[in-house]
C-alpha positions in Angstrom: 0.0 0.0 0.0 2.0 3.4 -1.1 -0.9 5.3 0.3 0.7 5.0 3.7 4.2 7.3 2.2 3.3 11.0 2.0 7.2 11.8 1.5 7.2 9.4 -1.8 8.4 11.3 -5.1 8.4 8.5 -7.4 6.3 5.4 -8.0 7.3 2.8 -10.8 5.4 -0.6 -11.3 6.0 -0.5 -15.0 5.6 -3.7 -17.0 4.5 -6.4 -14.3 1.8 -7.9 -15.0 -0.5 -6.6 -12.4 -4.0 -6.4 -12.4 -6.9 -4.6 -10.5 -6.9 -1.0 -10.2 -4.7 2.2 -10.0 -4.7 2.8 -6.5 -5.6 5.9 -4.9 -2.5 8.0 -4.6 -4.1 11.3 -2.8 -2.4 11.0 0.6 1.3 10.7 -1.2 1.1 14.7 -1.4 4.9 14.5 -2.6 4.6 12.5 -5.3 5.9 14.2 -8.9 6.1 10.7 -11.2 3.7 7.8 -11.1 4.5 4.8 -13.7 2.4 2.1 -13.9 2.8 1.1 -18.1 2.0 -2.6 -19.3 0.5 -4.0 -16.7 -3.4 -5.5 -16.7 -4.7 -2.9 -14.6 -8.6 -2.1 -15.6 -9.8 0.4 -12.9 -8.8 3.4 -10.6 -9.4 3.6 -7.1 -10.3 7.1 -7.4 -9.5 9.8 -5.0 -7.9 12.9 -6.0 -4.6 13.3 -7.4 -1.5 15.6 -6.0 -0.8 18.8 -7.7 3.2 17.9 -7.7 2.5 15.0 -9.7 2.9 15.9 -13.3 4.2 12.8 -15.2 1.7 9.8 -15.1 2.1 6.8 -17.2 -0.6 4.3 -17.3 -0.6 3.7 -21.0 -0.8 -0.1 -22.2 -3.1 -1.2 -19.6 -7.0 -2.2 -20.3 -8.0 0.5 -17.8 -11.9 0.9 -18.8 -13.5 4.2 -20.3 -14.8 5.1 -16.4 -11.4 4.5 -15.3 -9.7 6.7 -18.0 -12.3 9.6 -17.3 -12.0 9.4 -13.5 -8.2 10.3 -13.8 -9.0 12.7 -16.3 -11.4 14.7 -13.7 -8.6 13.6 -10.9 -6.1 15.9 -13.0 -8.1 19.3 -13.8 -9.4 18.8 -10.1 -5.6 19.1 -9.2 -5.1 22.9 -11.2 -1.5 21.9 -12.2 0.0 23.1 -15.3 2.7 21.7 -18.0 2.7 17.9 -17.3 2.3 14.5 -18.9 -0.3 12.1 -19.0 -0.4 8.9 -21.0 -3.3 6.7 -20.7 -3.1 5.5 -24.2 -2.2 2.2 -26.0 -4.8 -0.5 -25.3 -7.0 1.5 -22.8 -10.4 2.8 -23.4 -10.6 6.1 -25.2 -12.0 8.7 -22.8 -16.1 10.0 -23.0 -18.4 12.0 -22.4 -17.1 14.4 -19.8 -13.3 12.7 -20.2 -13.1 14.7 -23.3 -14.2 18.0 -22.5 -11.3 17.1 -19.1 -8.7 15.8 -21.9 -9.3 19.3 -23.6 -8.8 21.5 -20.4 -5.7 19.8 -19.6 -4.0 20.5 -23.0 -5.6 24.5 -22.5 -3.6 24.4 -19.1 0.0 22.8 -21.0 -0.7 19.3 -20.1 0.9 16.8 -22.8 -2.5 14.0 -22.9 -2.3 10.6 -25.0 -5.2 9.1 -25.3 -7.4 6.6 -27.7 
């Protein structure tokens, strides 16, 4: 559980096999990078996302359309500026309301991959 280290700058569970969901990060109010590419994850725990964190990889996953869009809203809800965030490859491709949050991240100089 990473929830439990609010001094944590980095997280990186890239490419192993895990599956479940994202888990919620908002507690690790340090936190500036947050890898978790090619996994199996489908969901996301929710909860609100640090402002310091502006590079988040979740790309390659099969993180579902509700997933994608939560960490969308998770992201303007945080009012940062000039990050990245890849939830691309072989996740859902963001709707409804994930678009319009996809559009004000890239009006606030977010870099957004998405399907």
């Amino acid at each position: 559980d990473i929830s439990s280290n609010t001094a944590l700058k980095m997280f990186n569970c890239g490419k192993n096999n895990l599956s479940g969901s994202i888990p919620d990060i908002s507690s690790n109010t340090s936190l500036e990078i947050f890898k978790c590419y090619e996994n199996s994850l489908t969901g996301y725990a929710g909860g609100s996302v640090p402002s310091t964190l502006l590079s988040f990889d979740a790309y390659d996953n099969n993180l579902s359309a509700s997933a994608v869009n939560s960490i969308l809203a998770a992201f303007v809800a945080a009012n940062a500026s000039g990050g990245t965030l890849n939830l691309g490859g072989t996740n859902a491709a963001p709707t409804g309301q994930g678009i319009n949050d996809r559009a004000t991240l890239i009006s606030r100089g977010w870099t957004v991959t998405t399907n």
